[in-house]
N, C-alpha and C positions, 0 to 999 in steps of 0.2 A: 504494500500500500504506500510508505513511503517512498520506495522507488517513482511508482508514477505520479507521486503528487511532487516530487523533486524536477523528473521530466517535463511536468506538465507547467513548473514558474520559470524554466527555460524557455519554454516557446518566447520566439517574439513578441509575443504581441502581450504577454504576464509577465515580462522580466522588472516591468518597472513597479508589479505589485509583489515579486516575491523579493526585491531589493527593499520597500519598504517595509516589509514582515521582516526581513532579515534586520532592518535598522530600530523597530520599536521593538523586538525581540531582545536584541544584544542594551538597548534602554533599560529595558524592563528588569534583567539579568544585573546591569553595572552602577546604576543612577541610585537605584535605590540603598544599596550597600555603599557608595562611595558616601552620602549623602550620610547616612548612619554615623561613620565614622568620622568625617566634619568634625559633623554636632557634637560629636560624645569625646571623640579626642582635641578639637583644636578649639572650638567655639566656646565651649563648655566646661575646659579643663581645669579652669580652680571651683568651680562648682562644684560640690558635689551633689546639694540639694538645692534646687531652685522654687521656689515660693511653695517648700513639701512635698514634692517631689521628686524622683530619683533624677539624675543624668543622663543613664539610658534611655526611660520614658519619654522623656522632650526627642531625644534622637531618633525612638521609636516614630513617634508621633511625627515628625520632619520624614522620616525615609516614609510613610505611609500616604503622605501628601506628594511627594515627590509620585509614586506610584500613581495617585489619581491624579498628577498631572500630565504624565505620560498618556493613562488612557485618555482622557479627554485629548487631549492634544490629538490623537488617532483619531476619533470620532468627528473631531472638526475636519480632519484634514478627508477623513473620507465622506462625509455629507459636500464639501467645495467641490470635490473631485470631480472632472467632466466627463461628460456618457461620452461611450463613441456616437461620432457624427456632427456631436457641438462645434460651437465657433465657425470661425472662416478660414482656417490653416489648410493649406493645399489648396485653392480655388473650388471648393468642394462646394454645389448645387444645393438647392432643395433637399433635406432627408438624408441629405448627409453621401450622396452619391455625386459624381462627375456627371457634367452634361444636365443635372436639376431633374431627372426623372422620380419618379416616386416608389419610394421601396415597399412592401407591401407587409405592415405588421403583426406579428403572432403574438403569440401571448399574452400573457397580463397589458402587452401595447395595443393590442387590438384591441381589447374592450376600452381603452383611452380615447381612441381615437373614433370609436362607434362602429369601424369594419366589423364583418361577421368574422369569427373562426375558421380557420378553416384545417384540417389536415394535411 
């Protein structure tokens, strides 16, 4: 299974979404440990308790924030992200095709757009 889901962020046309799994991935794994140790070692370090609470805990608390920054920051950056067809890059028509002909939609786009279904 992993073989083909490795194969399949190769193709052209997924390499710029399995570059960005690859970059919030290794976020995910370093930001939040690095962030930890900050706090706990350098920011924090004649502290031992800060308004009754430990040193850790504040570190805990920063690296758990950092983490929901991370997500969020993914979420935004994948709700901006453009469908294929968007824009004007390549002199590209109507539908997202050359020459402005109309492409004909399946799926959950065809009930959008009012066409029937078709198989």
């Amino acid at each position: 299974m992993a073989k083909g889901f490795i194969s399949a962020l190769r193709q052209p046309q997924n390499r710029s979404v399995g570059q960005k799994l690859l970059n919030y991935t290794l976020m995910m794994f370093t930001l939040p440990i690095f962030a930890f140790y900050l706090v706990d070692s350098y920011l924090l370090r004649d502290t031992p308790y800060l308004w009754g609470v430990r040193r850790n805990n504040w570190a805990t608390l920063f690296s758990v924030c950092v983490v929901n920054a991370i997500i969020t920051s993914y979420v935004i950056m994948a709700f901006n992200e453009k469908e294929e067809g968007e824009g004007e890059e390549g002199g590209e028509g109507e539908g997202g095709v050359e020459g402005g002909e109309e492409v004909p939609r399946v799926g959950i786009f065809a009930k959008k757009a009012g066409n029937k279904k078709t198989d």
